[in-house]
C-alpha positions as YAML, in Angstrom:
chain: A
units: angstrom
residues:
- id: 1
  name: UNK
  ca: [47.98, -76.00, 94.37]
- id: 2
  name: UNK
  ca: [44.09, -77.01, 93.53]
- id: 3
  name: UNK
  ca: [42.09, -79.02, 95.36]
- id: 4
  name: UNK
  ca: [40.55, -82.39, 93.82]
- id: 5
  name: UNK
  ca: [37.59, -80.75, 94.18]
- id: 6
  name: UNK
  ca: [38.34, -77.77, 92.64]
- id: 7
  name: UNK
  ca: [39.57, -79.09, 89.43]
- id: 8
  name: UNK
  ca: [36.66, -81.26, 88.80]
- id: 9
  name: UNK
  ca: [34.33, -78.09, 89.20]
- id: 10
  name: UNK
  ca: [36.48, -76.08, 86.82]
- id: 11
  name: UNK
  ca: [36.61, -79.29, 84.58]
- id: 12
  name: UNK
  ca: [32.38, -79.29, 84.97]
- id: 13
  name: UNK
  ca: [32.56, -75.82, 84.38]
- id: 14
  name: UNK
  ca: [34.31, -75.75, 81.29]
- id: 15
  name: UNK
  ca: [32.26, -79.07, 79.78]
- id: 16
  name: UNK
  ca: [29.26, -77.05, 80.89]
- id: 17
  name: UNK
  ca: [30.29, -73.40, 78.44]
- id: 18
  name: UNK
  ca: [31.35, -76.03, 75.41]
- id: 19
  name: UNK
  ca: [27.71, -77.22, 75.35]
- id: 20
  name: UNK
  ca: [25.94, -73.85, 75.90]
- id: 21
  name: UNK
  ca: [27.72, -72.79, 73.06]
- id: 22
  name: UNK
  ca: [26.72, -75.38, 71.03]
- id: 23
  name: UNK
  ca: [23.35, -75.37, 71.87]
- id: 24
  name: UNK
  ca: [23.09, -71.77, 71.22]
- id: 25
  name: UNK
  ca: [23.75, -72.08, 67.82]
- id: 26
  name: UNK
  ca: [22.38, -75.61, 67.19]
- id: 27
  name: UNK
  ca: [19.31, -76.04, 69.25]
- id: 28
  name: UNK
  ca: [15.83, -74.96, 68.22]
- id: 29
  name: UNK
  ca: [14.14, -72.05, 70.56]
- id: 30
  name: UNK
  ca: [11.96, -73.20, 73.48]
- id: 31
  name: UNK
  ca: [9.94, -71.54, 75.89]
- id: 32
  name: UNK
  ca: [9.41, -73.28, 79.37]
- id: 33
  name: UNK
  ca: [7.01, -71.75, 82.09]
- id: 34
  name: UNK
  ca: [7.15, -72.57, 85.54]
- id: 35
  name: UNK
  ca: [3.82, -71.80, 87.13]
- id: 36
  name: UNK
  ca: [4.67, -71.32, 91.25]
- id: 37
  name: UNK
  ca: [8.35, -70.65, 90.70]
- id: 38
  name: UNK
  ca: [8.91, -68.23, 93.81]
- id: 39
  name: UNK
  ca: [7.84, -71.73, 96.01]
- id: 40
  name: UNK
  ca: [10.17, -74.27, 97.42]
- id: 41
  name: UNK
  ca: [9.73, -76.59, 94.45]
- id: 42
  name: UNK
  ca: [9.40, -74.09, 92.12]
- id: 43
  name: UNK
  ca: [12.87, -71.73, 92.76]
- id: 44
  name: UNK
  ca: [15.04, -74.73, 92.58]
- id: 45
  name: UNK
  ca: [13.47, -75.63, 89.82]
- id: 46
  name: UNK
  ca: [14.09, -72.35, 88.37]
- id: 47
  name: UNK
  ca: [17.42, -72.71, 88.59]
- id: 48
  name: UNK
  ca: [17.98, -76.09, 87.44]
- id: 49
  name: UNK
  ca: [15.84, -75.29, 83.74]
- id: 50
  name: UNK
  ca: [18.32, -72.18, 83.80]
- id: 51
  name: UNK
  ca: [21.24, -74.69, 83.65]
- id: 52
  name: UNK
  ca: [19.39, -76.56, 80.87]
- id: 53
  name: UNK
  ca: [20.62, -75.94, 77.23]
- id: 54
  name: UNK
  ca: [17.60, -77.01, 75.61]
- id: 55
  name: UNK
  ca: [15.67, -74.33, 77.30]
- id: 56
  name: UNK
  ca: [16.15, -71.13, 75.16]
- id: 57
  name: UNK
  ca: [13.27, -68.42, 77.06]
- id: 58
  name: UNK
  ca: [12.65, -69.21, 80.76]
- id: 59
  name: UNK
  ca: [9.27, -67.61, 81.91]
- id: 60
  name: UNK
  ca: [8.85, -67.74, 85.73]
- id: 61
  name: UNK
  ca: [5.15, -66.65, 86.97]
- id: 62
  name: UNK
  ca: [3.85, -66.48, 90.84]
- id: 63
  name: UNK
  ca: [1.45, -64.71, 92.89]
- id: 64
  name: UNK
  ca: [4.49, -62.76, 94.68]
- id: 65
  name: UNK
  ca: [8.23, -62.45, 94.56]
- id: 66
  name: UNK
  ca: [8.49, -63.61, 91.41]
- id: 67
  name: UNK
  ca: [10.52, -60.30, 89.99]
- id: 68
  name: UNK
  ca: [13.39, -61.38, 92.67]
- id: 69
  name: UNK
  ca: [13.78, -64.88, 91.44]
- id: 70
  name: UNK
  ca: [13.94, -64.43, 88.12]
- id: 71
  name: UNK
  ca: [16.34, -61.00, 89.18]
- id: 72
  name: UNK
  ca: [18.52, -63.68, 90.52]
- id: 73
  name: UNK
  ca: [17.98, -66.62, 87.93]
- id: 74
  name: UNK
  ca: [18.85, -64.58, 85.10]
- id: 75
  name: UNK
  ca: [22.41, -63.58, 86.18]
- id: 76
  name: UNK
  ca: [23.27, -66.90, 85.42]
- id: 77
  name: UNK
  ca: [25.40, -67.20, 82.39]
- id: 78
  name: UNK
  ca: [23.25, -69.59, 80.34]
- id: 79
  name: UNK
  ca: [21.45, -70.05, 76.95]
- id: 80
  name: UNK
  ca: [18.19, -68.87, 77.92]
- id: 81
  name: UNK
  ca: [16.54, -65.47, 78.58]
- id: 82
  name: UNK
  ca: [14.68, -64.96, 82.03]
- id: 83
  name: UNK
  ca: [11.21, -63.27, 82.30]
- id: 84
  name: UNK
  ca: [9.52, -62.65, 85.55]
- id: 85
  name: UNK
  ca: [5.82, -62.45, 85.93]
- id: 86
  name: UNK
  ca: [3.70, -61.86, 89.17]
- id: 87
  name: UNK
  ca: [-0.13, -61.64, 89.61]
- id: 88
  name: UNK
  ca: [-3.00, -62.82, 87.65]
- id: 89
  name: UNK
  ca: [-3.00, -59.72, 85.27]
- id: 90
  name: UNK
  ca: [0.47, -61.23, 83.98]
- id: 91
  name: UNK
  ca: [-0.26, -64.61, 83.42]
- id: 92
  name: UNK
  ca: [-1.11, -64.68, 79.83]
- id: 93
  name: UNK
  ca: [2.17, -63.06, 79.04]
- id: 94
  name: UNK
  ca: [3.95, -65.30, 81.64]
- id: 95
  name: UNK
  ca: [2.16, -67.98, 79.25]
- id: 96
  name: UNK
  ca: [1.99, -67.05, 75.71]
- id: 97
  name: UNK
  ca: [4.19, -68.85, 73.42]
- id: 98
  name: UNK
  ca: [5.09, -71.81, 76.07]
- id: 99
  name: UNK
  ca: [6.38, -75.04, 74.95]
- id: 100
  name: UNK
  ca: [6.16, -76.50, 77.97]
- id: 101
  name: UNK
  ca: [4.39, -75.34, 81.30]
- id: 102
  name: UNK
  ca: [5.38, -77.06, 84.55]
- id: 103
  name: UNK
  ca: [3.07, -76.57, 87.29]
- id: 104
  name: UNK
  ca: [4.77, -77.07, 90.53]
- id: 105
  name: UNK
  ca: [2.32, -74.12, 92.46]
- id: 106
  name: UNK
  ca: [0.24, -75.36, 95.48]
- id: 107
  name: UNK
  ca: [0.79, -75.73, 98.87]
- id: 108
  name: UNK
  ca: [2.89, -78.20, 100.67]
- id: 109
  name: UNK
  ca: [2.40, -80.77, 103.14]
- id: 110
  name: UNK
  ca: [2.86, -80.90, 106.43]
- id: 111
  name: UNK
  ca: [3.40, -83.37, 109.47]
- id: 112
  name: UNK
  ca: [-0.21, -85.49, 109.58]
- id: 113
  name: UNK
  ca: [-1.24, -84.28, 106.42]
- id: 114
  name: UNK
  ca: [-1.32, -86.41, 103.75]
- id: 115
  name: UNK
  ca: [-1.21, -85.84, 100.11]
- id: 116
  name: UNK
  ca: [-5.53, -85.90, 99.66]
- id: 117
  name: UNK
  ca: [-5.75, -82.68, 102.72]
- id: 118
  name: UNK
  ca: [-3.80, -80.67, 100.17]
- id: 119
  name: UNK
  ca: [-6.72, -81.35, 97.60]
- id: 120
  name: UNK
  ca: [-9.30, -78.48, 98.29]
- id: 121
  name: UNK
  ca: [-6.19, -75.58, 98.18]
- id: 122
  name: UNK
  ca: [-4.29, -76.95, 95.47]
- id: 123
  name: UNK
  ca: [-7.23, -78.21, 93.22]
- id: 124
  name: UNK
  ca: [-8.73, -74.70, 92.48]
- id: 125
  name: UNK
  ca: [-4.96, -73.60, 92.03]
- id: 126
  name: UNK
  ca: [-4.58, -76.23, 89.67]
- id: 127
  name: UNK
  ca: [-8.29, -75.51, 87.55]
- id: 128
  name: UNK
  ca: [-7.43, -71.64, 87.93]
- id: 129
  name: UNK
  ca: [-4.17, -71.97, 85.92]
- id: 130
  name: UNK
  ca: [-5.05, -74.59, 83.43]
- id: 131
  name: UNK
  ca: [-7.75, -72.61, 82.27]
- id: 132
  name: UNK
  ca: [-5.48, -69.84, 81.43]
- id: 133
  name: UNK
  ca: [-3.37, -72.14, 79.70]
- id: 134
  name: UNK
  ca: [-6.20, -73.25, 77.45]
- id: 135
  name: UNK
  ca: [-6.55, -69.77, 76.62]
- id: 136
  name: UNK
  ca: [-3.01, -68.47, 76.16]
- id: 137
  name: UNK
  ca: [-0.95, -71.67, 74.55]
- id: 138
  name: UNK
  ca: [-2.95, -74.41, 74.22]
- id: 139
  name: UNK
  ca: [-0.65, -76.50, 72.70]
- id: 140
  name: UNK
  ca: [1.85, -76.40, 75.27]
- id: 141
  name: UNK
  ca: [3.56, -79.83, 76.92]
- id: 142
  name: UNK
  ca: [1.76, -79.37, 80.70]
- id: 143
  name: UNK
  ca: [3.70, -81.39, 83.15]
- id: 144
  name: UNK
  ca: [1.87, -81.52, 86.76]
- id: 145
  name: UNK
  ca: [3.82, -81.47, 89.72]
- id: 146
  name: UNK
  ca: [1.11, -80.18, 91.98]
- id: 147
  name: UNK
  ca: [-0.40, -82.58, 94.79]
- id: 148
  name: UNK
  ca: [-2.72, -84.77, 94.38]
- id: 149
  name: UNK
  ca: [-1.28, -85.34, 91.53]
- id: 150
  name: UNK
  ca: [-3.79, -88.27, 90.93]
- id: 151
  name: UNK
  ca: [-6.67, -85.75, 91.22]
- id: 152
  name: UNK
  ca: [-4.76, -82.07, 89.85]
- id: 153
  name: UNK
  ca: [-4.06, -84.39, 86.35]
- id: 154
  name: UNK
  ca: [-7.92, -85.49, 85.77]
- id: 155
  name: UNK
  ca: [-9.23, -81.86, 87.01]
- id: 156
  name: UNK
  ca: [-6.42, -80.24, 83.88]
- id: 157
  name: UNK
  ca: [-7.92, -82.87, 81.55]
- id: 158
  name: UNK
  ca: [-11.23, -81.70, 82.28]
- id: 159
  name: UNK
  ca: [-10.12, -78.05, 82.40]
- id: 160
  name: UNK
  ca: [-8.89, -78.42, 78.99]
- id: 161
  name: UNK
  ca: [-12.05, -81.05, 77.79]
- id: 162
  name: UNK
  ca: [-14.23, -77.70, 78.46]
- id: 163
  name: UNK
  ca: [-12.30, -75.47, 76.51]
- id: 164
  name: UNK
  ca: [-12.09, -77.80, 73.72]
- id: 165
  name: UNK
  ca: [-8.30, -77.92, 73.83]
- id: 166
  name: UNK
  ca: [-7.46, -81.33, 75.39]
- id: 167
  name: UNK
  ca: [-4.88, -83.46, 73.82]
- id: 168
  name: UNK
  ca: [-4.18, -86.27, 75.73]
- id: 169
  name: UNK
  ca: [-0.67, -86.70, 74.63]
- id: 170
  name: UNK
  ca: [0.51, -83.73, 75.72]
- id: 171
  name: UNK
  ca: [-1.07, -83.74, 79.11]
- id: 172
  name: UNK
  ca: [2.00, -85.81, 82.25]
- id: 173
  name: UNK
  ca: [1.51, -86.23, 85.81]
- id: 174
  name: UNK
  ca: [5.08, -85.91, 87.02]
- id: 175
  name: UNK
  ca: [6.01, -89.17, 89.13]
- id: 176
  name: UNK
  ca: [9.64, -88.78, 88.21]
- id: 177
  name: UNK
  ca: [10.36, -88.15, 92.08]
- id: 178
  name: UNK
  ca: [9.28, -92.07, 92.81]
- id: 179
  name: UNK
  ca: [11.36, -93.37, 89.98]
- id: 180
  name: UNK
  ca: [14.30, -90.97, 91.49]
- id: 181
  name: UNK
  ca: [13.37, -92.36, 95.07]
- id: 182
  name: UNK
  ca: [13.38, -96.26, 94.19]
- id: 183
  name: UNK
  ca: [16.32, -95.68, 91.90]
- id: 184
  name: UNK
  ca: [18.30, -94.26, 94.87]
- id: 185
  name: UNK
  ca: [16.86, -96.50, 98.16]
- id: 186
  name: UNK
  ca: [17.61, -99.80, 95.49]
- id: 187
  name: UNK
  ca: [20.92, -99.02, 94.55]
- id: 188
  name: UNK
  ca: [21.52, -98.45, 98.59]
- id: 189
  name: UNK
  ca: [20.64, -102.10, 99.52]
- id: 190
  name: UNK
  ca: [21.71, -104.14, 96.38]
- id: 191
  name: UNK
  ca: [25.13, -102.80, 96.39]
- id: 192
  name: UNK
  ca: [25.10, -101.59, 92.84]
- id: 193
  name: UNK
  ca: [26.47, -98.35, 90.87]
- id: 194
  name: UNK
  ca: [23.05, -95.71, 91.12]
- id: 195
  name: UNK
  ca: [24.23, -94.33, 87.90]
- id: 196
  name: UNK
  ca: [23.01, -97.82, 86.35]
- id: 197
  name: UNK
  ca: [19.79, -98.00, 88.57]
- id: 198
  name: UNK
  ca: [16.81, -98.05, 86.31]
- id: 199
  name: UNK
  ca: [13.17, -98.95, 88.13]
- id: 200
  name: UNK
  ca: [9.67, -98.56, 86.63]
- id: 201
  name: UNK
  ca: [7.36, -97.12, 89.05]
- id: 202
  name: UNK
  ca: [3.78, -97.39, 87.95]
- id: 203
  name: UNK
  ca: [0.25, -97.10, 88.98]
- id: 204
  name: UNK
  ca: [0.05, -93.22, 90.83]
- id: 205
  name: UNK
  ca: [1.63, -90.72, 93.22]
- id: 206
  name: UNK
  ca: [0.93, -91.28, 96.67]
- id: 207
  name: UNK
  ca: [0.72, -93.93, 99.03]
- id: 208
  name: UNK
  ca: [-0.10, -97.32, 97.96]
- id: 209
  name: UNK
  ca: [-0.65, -96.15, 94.48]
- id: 210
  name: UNK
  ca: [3.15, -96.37, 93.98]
- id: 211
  name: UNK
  ca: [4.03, -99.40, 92.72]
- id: 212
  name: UNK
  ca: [7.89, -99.69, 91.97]
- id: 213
  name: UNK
  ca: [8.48, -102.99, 89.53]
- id: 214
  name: UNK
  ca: [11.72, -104.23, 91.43]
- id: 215
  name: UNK
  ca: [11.56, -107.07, 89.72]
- id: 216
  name: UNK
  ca: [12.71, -105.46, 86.37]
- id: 217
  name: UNK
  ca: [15.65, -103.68, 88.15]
- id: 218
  name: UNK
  ca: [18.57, -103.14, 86.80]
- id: 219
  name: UNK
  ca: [21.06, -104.23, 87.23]
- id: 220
  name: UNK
  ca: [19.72, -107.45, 88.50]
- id: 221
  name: UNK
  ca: [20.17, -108.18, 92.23]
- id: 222
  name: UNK
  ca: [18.29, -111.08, 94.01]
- id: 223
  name: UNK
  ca: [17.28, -109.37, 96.82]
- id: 224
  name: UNK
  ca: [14.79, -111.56, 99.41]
- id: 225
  name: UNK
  ca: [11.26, -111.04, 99.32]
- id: 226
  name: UNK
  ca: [11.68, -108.94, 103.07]
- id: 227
  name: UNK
  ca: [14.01, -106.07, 101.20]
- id: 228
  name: UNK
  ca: [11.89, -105.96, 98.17]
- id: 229
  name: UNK
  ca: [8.93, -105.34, 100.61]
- id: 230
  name: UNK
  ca: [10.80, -102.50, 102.57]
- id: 231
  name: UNK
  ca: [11.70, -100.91, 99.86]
- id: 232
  name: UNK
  ca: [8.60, -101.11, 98.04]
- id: 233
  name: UNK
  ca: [7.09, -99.29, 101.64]
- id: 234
  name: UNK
  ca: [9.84, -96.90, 101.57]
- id: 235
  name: UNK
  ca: [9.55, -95.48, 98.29]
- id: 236
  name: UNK
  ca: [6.38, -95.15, 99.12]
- id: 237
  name: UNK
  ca: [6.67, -93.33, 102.13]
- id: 238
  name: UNK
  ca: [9.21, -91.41, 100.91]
- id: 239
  name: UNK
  ca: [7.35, -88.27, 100.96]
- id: 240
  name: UNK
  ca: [5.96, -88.47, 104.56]
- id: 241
  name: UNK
  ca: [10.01, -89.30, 105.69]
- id: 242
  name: UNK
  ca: [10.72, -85.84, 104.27]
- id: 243
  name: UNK
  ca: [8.13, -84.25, 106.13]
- id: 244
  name: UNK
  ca: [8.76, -85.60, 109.44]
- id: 245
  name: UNK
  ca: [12.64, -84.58, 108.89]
- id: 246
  name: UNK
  ca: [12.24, -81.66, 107.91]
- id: 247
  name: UNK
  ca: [10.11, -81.73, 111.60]
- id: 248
  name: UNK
  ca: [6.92, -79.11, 109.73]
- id: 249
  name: UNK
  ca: [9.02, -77.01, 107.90]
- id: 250
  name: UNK
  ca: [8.79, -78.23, 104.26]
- id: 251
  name: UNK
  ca: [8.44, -81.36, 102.28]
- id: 252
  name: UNK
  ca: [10.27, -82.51, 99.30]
- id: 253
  name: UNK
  ca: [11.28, -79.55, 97.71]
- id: 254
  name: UNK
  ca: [14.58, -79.61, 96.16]
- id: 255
  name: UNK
  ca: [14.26, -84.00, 95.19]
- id: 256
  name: UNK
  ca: [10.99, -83.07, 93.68]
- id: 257
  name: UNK
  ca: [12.54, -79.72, 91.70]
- id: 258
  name: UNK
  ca: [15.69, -82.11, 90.24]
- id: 259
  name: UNK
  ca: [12.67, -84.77, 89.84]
- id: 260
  name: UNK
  ca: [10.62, -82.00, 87.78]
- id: 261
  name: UNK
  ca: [13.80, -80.74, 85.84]
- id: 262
  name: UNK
  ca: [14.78, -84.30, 84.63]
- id: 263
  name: UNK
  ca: [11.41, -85.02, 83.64]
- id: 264
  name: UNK
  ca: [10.82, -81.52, 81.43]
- id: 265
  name: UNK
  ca: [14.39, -82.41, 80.25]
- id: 266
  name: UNK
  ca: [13.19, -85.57, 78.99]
- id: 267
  name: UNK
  ca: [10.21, -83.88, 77.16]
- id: 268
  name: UNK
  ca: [12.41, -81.02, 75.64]
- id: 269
  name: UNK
  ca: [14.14, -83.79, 73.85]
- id: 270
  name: UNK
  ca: [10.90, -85.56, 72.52]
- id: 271
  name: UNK
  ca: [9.94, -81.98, 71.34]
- id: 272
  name: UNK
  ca: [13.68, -81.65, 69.61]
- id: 273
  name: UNK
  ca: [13.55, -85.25, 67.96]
- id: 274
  name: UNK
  ca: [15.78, -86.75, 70.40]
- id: 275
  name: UNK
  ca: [15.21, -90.89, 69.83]
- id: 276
  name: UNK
  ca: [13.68, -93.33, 72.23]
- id: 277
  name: UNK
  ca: [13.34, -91.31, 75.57]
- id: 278
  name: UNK
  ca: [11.29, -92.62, 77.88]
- id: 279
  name: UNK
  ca: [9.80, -91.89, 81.32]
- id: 280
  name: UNK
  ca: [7.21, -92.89, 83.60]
- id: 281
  name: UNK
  ca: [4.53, -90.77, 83.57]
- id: 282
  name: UNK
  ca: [0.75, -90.57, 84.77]
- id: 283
  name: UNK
  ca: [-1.10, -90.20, 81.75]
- id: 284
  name: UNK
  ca: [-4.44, -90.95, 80.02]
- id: 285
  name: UNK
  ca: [-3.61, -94.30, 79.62]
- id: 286
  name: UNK
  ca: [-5.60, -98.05, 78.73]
- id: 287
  name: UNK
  ca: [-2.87, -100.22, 80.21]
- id: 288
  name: UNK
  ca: [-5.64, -100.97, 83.14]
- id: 289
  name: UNK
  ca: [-9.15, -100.17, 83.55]
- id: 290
  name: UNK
  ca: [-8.40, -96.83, 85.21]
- id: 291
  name: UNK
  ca: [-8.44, -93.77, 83.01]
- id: 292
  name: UNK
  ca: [-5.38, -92.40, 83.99]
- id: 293
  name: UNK
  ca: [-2.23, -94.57, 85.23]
- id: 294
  name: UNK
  ca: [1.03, -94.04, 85.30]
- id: 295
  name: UNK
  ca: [3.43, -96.51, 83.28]
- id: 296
  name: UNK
  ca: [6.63, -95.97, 80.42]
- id: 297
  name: UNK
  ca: [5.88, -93.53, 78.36]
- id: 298
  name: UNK
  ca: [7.71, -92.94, 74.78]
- id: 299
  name: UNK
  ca: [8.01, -89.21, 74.41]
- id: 300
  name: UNK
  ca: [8.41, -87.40, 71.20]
- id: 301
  name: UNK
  ca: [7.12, -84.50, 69.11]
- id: 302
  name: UNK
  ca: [3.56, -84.64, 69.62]
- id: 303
  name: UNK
  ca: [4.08, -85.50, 73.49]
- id: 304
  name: UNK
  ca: [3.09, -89.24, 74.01]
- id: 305
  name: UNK
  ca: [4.34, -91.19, 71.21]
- id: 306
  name: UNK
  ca: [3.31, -94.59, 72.92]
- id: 307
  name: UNK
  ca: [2.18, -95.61, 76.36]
- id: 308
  name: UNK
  ca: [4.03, -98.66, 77.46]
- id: 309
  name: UNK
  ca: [2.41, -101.88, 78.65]
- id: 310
  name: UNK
  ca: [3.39, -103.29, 82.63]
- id: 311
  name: UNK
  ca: [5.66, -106.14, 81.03]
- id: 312
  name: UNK
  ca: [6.18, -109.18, 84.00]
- id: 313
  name: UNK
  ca: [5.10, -108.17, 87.34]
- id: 314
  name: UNK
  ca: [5.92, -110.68, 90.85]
- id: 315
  name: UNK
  ca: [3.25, -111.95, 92.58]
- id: 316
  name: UNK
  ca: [3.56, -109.64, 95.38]
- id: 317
  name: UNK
  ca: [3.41, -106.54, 92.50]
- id: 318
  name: UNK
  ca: [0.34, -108.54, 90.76]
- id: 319
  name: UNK
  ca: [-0.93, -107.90, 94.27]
- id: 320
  name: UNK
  ca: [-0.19, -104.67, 94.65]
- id: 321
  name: UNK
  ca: [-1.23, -104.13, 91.49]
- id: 322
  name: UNK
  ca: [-4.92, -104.95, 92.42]
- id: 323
  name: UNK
  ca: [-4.94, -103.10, 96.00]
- id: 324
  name: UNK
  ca: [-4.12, -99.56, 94.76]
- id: 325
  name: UNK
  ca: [-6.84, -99.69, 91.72]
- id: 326
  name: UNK
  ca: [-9.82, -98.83, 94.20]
- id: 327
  name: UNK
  ca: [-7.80, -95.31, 96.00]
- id: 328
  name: UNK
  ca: [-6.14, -94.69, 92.36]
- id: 329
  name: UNK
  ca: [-9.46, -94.64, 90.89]
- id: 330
  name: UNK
  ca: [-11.57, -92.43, 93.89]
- id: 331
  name: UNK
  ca: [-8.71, -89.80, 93.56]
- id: 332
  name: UNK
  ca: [-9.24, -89.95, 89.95]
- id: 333
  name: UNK
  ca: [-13.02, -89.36, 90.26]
- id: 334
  name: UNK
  ca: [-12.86, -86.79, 92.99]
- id: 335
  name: UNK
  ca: [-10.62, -85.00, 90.49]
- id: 336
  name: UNK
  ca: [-13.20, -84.93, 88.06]
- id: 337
  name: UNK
  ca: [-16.33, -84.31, 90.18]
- id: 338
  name: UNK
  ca: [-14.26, -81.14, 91.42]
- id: 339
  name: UNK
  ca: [-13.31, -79.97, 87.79]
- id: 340
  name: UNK
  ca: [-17.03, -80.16, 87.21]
- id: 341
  name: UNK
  ca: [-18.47, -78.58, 90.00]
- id: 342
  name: UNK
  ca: [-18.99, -74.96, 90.05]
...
């Protein structure tokens, strides 16, 4: 006799082949690279756009082992085709044809290091492959998963400015993982189904620059000021309590891969026509002063369809509202002073 469990994986199972054969013969073709997918961010990640029926030619590119993953990957019994691609004489191919490119490559943290000591490494990673994207599908979705995100997102802008390929609506910082995080830590302490969590997160992605809007939770709980406070820290902090778990060997890997696959999900569907999806995103933006800021975000066929205004903030997100602007706005700078330099 079957287990529970093992009749709501064969159930699973059997939803899952119904909609890969529909989307076979119903979906349109897309091509998703994932720049750094033989990392920790970027296998998982692998894997999860593999499961994704919108996803019809799955290119996976790295400096090494690259071949193995996408060995692996493609044994899968999904939609979409699996190419692997290794070295820099590759990456055009890896590229060419891309509807969407995620960049997760980069190095990660570790204990004491905070997301702005991972800028020097991951910065030149970051202006390395976004020039070759200007150059091999320039009209390509980019969503930037690679720390600091709210430097890596004005040095690709700036990339792309040079080459005279930018297009603001197609260029996302991926901040899906503090969304994910506040979703999740909320839903813990109000008591409520997660499933029915939804939280804004605005402003950036790190530190104090995260800005969850608890006070447009849903569902509604009146939490006291001292919860909405912890949690505000926690998501936050959320990266830096990965890191110390995982006691220096990793950081948020496999959250920030499901993070990165709902988010490319989400603009696979603008791409297909799919009505009113929206995300949080760090994009060019005018909802503040800043340049770049990270708010709702409409996604459709041409990428942006409509950045979303702040709506009612608390006093105590008014406040932090004001606090972040001045280390949202260096990192934004020091992003494009480096994309400038050399």
């Amino acid at each position: 006799m079957s287990s529970p469990l093992f009749r709501s994986v064969k159930t699973l199972a059997a939803k899952s082949a119904a909609v890969r054969g529909f989307c076979s013969e119903s979906l349109p073709e897309r091509k998703v690279a994932i720049l750094g997918a033989a990392g920790g961010i970027g296998q998982p990640l692998a894997l999860l756009m593999k499961l994704n029926p919108r996803v019809s030619r799955l290119s996976l590119y790295d400096i090494a082992n690259t071949p193995g993953v996408a060995a692996d990957v493609s044994h899968i019994n999904t939609r979409s085709e699996v190419a692997g691609y290794v070295g820099d004489d590759q990456l055009g191919q890896a590229l060419e044809g891309s509807d969407v490119v995620i960049i997760p490559a980069g190095v990660p943290r570790k204990p004491g290091m905070t997301r702005d000591d991972l800028f020097n490494i991951n910065a030149g990673i970051v202006k390395s492959l976004c020039t070759a994207i200007a150059k091999y599908c320039p009209h390509a979705i980019v969503n930037m998963i690679s720390n600091p995100v709210n430097s890596t997102v004005p040095i690709a802008a700036e990339v792309f400015k040079k080459a005279r390929t930018y297009d603001e609506k197609k260029l996302f910082g991926v901040t899906t993982l503090d969304v994910v995080r506040a979703k999740t830590f909320y839903a813990g302490k109000a008591n409520v189904n997660i499933a029915e969590v939804n939280v804004p997160v605005v402003g950036g992605h790190a530190g104090v620059t995260i800005l969850p809007l608890f006070s447009q939770a849903t569902p509604k709980a009146n939490l006291p000021d001292e919860d909405i406070k912890a949690l505000t820290k926690r998501t936050q902090d959320g990266g830096t309590e990965v890191v110390e778990a995982k006691a220096g060997k990793g950081s948020a890997t496999l959250s920030m891969a499901y993070a990165g696959a709902l988010f490319a999900d989400a603009c696979l569907k603008g791409l297909n026509g799919v009505p009113d999806v929206v995300e949080c995103s760090f994009v060019q933006s005018t909802v503040t002063e800043l340049p770049f800021f990270a708010s709702k975000v409409r996604l459709g066929q041409n990428g942006v369809e409509e950045v979303l205004g702040l709506g009612p903030l608390s006093d105590y997100e008014k406040e932090g509202l004001e606090k972040m602007k001045p280390e949202l706005k260096s990192s934004i700078e020091k992003g494009i002073k480096f994309a400038n330099s050399n």
